[in-house]
C-alpha positions in Angstrom: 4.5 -1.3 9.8 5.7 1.3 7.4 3.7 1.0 4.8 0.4 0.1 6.8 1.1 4.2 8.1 1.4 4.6 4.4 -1.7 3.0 3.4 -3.2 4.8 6.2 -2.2 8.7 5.4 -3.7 7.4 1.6 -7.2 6.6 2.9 -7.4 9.4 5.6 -5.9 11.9 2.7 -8.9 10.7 -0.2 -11.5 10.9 2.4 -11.0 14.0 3.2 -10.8 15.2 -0.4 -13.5 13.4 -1.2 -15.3 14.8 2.2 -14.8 18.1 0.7 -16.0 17.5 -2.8 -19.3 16.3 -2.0 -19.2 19.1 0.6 -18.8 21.8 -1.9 -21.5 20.0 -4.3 -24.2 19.7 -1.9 -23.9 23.2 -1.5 -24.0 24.4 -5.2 -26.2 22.3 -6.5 -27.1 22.9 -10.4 -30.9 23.5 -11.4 -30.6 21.2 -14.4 -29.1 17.9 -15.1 -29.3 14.8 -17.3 -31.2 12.1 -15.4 -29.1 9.5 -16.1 -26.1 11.2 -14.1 -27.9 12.2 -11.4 -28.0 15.9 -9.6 -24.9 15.1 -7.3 -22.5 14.6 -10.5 -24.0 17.0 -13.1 -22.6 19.4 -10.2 -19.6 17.7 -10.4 -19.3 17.4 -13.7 -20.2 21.2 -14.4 -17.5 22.6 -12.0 -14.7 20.1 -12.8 -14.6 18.3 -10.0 -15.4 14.8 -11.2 -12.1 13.8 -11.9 -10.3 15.0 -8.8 -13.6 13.0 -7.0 -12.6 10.2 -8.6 -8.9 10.5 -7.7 -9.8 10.5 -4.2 -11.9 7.1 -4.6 -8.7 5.7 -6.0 -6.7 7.1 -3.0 -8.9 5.7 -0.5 -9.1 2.4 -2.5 -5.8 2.1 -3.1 -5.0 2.9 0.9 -7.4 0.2 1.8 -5.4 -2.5 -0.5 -2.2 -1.6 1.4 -3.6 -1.9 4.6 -4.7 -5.2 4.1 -2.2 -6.4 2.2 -0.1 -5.7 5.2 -2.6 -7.0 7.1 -2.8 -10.7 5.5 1.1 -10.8 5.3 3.0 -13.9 6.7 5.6 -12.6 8.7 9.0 -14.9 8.4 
């Protein structure tokens, strides 16, 4: 149970991060950009926040493994 709570505060805590960075992004929004990275992370990319949006992926990720690794465990 412990670490499904765990797992839990992980995926609530990188989607709101995340919630946030694309929040601030939509709102500044650059006037030009490479076309192969698209609008959304040439913003990103231009006010350093690709690499904290990509942290809170792994969080969420990594929140969502516990969870269901907790969830397919065998109890003894």
């Amino acid at each position: 149970m412990k670490r499904t709570v765990i797992g839990g505060i992980y995926s609530l805590i990188g989607s709101i991060w995340g919630a946030i960075i694309l929040y601030y992004t939509c709102n500044n929004l650059v006037s030009s950009w490479d076309t192969y990275l698209g609008r959304g992370f040439a913003t990103m990319q231009e006010n350093g926040l690709l690499i904290p949006f990509i942290l809170s992926v792994v969080l969420v990720v990594c929140g969502i493994i516990i969870i269901s690794i907790e969830y397919f465990k065998k109890d003894e």
